[in-house]
C-alpha positions in Angstrom: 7.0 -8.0 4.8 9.8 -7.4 1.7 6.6 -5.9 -0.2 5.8 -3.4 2.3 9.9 -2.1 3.3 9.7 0.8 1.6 6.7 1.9 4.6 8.5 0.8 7.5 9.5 3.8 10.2 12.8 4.6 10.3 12.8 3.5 13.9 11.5 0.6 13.2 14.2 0.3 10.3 17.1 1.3 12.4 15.6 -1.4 15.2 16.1 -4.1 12.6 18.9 -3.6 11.1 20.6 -3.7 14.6 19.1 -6.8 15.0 20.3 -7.7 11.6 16.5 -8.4 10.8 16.7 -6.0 7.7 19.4 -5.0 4.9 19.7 -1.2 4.4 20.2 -2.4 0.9 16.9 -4.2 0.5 15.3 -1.2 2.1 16.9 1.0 -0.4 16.1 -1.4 -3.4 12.2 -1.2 -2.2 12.5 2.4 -1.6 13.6 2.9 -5.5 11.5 0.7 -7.0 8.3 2.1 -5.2 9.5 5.6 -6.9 10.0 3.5 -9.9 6.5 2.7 -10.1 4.6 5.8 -9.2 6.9 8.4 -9.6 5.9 9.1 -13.6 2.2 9.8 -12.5 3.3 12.4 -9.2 6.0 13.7 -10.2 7.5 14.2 -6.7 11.3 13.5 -7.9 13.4 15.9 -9.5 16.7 14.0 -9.1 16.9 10.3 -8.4 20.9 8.9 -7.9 20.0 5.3 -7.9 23.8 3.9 -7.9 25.3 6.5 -5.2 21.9 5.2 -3.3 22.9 1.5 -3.2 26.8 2.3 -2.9 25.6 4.2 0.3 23.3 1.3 1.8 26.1 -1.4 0.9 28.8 0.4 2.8 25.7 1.1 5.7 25.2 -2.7 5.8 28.5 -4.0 6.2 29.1 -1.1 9.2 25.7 -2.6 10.7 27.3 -6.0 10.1 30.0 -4.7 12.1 27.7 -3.0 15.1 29.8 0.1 14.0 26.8 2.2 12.7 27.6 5.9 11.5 24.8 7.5 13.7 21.2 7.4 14.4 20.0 7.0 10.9 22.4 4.9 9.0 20.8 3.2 6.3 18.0 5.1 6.3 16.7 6.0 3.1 16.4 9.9 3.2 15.1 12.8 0.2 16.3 16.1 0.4 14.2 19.4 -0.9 15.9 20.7 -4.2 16.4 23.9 -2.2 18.9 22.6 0.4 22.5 21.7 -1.4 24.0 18.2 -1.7 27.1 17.5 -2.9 27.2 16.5 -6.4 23.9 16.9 -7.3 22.8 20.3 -8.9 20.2 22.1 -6.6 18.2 23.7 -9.6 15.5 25.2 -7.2 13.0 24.3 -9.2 14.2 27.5 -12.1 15.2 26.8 -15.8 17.2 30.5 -14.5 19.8 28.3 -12.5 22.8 26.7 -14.5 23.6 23.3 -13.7 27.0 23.4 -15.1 28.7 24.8 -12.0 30.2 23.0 -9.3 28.4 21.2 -6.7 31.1 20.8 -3.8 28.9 21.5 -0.8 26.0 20.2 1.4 24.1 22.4 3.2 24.0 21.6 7.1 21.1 19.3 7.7 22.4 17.2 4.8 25.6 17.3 6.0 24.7 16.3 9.3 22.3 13.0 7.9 25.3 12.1 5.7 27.8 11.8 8.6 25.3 10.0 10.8 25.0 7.2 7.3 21.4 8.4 5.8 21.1 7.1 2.1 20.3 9.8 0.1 18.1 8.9 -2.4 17.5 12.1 -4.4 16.2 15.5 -4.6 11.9 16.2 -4.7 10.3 18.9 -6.4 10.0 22.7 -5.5 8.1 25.6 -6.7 10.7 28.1 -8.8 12.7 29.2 -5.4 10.4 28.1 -2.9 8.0 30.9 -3.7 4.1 29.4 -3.2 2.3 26.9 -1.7 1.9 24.8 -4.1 4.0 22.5 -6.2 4.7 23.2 -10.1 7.3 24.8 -11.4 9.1 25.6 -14.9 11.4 23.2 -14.9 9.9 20.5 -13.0 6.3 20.8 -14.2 3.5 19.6 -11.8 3.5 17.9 -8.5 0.6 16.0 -7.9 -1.4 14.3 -4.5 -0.8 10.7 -4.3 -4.4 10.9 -2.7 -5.5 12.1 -5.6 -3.6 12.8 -8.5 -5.6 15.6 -9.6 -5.0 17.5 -6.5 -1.9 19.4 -5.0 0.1 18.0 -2.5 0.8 21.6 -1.4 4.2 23.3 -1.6 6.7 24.2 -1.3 8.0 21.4 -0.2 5.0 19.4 -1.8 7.5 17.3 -3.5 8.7 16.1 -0.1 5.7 15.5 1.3 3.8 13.6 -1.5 6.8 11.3 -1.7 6.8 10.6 1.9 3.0 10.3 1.5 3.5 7.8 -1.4 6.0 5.6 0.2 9.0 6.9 -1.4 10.9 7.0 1.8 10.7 7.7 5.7 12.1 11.0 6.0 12.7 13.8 4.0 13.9 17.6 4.2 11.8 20.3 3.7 12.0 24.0 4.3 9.3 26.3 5.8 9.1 30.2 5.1 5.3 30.9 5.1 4.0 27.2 5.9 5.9 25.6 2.9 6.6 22.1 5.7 3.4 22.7 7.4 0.9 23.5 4.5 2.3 20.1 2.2 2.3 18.2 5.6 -1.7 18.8 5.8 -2.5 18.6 2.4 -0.7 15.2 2.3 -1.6 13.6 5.2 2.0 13.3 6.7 3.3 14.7 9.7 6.0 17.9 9.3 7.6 19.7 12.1 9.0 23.4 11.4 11.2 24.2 13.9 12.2 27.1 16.2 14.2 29.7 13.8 17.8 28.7 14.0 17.3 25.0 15.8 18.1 23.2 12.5 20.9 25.5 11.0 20.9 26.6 7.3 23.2 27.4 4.7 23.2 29.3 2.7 20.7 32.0 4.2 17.7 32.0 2.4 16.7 34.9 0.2 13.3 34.9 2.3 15.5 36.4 5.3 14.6 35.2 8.9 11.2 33.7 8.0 12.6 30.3 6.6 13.1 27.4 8.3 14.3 23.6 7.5 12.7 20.6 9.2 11.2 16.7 9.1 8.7 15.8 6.9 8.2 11.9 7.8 5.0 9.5 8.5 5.3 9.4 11.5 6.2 11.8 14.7 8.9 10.2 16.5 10.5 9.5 12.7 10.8 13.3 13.1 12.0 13.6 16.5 14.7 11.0 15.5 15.5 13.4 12.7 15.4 16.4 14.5 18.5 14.5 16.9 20.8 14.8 13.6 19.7 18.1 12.0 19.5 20.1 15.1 23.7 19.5 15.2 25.1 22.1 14.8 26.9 24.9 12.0 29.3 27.4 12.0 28.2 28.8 8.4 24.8 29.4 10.1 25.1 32.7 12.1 21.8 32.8 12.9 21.8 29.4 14.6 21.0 28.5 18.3 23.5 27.4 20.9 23.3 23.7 20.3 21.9 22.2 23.1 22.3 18.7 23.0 18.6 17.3 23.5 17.6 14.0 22.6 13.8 15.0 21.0 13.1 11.2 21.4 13.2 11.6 25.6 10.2 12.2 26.9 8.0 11.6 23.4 5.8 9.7 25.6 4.5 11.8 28.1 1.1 12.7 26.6 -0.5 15.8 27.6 -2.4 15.6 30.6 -2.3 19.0 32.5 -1.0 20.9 29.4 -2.6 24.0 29.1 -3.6 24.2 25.2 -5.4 27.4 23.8 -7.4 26.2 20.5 -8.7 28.7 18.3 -10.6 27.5 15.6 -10.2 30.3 13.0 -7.5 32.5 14.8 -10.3 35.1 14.5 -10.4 36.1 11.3 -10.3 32.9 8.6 -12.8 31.3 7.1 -12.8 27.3 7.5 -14.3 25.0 5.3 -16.9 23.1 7.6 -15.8 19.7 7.1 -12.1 20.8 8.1 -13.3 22.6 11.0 -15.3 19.7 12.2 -12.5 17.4 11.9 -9.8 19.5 14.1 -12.6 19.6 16.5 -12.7 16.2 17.2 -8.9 16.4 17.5 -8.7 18.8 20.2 -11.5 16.8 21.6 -9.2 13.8 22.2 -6.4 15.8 23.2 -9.1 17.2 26.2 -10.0 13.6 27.0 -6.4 12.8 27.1 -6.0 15.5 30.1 -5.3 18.7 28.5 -6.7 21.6 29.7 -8.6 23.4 26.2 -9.3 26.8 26.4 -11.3 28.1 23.3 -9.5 31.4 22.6 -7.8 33.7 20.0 -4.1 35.2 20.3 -5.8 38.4 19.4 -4.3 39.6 16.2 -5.3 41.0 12.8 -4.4 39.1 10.0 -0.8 39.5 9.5 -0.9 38.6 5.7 0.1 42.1 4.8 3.2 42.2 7.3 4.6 39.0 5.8 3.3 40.0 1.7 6.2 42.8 1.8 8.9 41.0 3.7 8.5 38.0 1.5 7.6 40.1 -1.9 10.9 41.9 -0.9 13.2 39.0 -0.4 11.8 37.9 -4.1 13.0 41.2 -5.3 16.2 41.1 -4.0 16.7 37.4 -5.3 14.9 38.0 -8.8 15.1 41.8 -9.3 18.0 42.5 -11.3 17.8 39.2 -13.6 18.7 40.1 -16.8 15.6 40.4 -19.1 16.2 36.8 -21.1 16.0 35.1 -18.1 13.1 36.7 -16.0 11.5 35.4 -18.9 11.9 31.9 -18.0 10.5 32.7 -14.3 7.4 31.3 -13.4 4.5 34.0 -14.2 3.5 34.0 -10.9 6.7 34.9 -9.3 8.0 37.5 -11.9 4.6 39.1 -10.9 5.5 39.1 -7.4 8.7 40.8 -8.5 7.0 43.2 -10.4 4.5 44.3 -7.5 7.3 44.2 -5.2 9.1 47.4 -7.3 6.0 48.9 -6.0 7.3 48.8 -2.3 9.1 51.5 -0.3 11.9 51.5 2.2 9.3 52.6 4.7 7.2 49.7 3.9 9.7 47.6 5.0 10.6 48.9 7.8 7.2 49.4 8.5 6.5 45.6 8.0 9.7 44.7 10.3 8.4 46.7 13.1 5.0 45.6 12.7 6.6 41.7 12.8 8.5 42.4 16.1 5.1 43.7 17.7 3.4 40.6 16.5 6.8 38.4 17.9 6.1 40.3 21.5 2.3 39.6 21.4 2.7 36.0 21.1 5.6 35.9 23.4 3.2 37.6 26.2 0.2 35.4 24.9 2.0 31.6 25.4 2.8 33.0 29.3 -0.6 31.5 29.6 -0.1 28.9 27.4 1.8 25.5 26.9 0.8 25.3 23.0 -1.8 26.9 20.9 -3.8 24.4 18.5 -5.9 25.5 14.9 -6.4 23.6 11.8 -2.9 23.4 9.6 -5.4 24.9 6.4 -8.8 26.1 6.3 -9.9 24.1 2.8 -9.0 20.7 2.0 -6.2 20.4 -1.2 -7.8 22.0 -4.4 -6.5 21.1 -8.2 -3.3 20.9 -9.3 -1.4 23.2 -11.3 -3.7 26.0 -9.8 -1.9 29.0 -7.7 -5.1 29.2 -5.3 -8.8 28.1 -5.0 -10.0 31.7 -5.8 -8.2 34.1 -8.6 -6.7 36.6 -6.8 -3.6 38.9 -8.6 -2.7 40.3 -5.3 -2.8 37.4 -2.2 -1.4 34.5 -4.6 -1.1 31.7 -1.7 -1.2 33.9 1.3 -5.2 34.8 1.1 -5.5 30.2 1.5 -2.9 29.7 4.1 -3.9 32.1 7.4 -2.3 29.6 9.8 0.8 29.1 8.6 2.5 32.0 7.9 1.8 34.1 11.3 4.0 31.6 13.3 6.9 32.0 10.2 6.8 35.9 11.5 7.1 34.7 15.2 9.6 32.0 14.4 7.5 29.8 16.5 8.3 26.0 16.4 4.9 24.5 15.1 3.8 21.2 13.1 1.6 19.8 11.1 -0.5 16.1 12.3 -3.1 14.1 10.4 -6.6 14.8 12.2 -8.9 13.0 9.3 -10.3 12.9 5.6 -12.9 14.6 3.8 -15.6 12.4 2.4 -13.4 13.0 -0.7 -10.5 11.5 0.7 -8.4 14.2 1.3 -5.9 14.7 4.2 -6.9 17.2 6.8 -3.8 18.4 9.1 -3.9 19.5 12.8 -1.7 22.8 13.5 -0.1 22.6 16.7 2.2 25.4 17.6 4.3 26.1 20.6 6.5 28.6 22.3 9.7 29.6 21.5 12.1 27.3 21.6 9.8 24.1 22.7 10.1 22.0 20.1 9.7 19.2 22.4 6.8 20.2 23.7 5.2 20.6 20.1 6.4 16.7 19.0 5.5 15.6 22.4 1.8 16.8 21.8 1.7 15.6 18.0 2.8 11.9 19.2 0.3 12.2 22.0 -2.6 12.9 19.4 -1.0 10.4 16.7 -1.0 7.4 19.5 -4.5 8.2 19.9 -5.5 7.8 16.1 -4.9 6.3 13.1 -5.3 8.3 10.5 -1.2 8.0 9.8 -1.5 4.5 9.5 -3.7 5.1 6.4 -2.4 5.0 3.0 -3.2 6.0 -0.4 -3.9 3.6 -3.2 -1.5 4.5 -5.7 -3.8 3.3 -8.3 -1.8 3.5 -12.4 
């Protein structure tokens, strides 16, 4: 069992330790040496503190020893996005444009929160230059590969998160989610991530992306992330934008399957187009969750493909993070994004407002459309994960990643709570995700449904080879 620590579920891990079965310090020790070994070849670390690591899972062990544990995670080996602040550690974002030399003094809430409940933070994985695509390379970072195959992309932005979850790095880890950037990784990787309702997990500071981003679980397993969800989901002052904390335990009522749900699938939310052996796979998922008692309705929310909406609100917020760089260092920017700058000096104040209004109409059309429904279920991605180091599958100067990724970034513009759950492989071997997605505000209901599918499969007991 010592070889194979660094897999374990964190609530399996948490179960043992109270049992003083396991040491948080052994966990932590296989935990660092598994990034030891494979971390060279996927590149899915940015920042690894090894000695504040241990120092954390010593102090963990002796309050385990004690039955006084810190909170739900204690001694849980954790990562953290290098877009979400830790204390001490520089959060470069990924940009050669952000100086390190400045002082460090904050975490940003959901860190905070892990750290007071006794989460070992292990270090910081890889982002794209501010979060910006969906995919994972960056300037300063270089490329993030698929531990399924290492000439692929694990996805972004928070690809670094998800292929070290993937590669047995640790059992949870932050990511953030502004156009898909938990959700799109999650599928690509074959992990499970959860984004949640805007303003359930609070954040600070407020990303540049305005009131599209979110931060959530990325873990191996689904009720890893509802455990996770019980710490981050605490709440914030500095987070205006935040919900009235409510107090629910996202590990009550896990169980309940989904018999007499009323789920509305829609295969290619009317407008993409899905690569057949990704569509064939999500339709044997929904096919379970029928036998399992749901009631599947094959139907589409109705709406035009919101890419255009969500291109100026998201070229604009790059603009207003980027725009008035001085010239030196928009020359360190990845191409890419300063090209997404420059188009974006192309857009209006109308255009803005134009897209807002467009976003609230799109917010009331969904709101009206899950009346009928409990969740709605598609495919996380329409094509399986393409090479790495490439910004898309096809060249296109004006899409980048939004023309590959029509199921994630609608439900960013509704602030939907939705998730990402592994439905299968290609007969490549690559991860195919299951998108579930649910109203306002139910979280629950979307974990609840994603544990429901997960104890009827196995694909997230799978794991990948590693090999060199």
């Amino acid at each position: 069992m010592t070889d194979d620590l660094n897999w374990l579920s964190a609530t399996k891990l948490v179960k043992a330790y109270k049992k003083k079965k396991l040491s948080p310090v052994d966990m932590t020790r296989a935990c660092l040496a598994q990034i030891a070994r494979h971390d060279k070849k996927i590149n899915a670390m940015c920042l690894v503190d090894e000695k504040a690591a241990l120092k954390q899972a010593q102090a963990s062990e002796k309050r385990w020893h004690k039955g006084e544990p810190l909170g739900a995670v204690d001694g849980v080996p954790t990562l953290v996005k290098d877009l979400i602040l830790v204390k001490g550690w520089p959060t470069l974002r990924g940009s050669k444009t952000v100086d390190r030399n400045q002082a460090w003094d904050h975490d940003g809430p959901s860190v905070a929160r892990l750290r007071e409940e006794g989460a070992v933070l292990l270090g910081l994985t890889t982002t794209p230059e501010f979060g910006w695509k969906g995919v994972t390379d960056s300037p300063l970072t270089g490329i993030t590969r698929n531990p399924w195959d290492t000439t692929k992309t694990p996805g972004g932005s928070s690809g670094g998160s998800s292929a070290a979850v993937a590669a047995g790095y640790a059992p949870l880890a932050l990511g953030t989610d502004g156009g898909g950037s938990i959700r799109i990784p999650a599928g690509f990787s074959g992990i499970f991530g959860h984004k949640p309702s805007f303003g359930r997990v609070p954040a600070w500071p407020l990303s540049p992306f305005g009131t599209v981003a979110h931060t959530g679980p990325m873990t191996r397993r689904v009720a890893d992330a509802a455990l996770m969800m019980n710490v981050i989901a605490k709440p914030d002052l500095r987070d205006w934008h935040s919900l009235p904390y409510d107090g629910r335990d996202y590990g009550k009522g896990l169980d309940k399957g989904v018999k007499g749900l009323r789920i509305a699938f829609s295969p290619a939310l009317g407008h993409a187009d899905v690569d057949p052996e990704v569509a064939e796979a999500v339709q044997k998922a929904v096919n379970i969750l029928r036998a399992q008692g749901a009631k599947i309705d094959i139907v589409d929310p109705g709406f035009p493909d919101p890419g255009p909406i969500f291109r100026v609100l998201w070229w604009s917020g790059a603009r207003a993070l980027l725009g008035r760089l001085p010239a030196a260092k928009k020359k360190l920017l990845d191409p890419g994004l300063a090209d997404v700058v420059k188009q974006s000096l192309e857009m209006t104040p109308e255009d803005y407002f134009d897209a807002v209004k467009a976003r609230g109409a799109l917010g009331t059309q969904m709101r009206q459309f899950m009346e009928k429904y409990d969740l709605l279920v598609t495919p996380t991605l329409p094509i399986p994960a393409f090479d790495a180091g490439k910004l898309s599958p096809v060249d296109d100067g004006t899409g980048k990643w939004v023309n590959w990724t029509p199921f994630s970034y609608p439900f960013n513009l509704t602030q939907q709570p939705a998730a990402s759950v592994p439905c299968g492989f290609t007969k490549a071997g690559l991860p195919i995700g299951l998108h579930i997605i649910g109203r306002m505000f139910d979280d629950a209901g979307v974990l609840r449904a994603a544990e429901a599918y997960e104890d009827a499969s196995d694909w997230h007991k799978r794991r990948p080879t590693l090999e060199g």
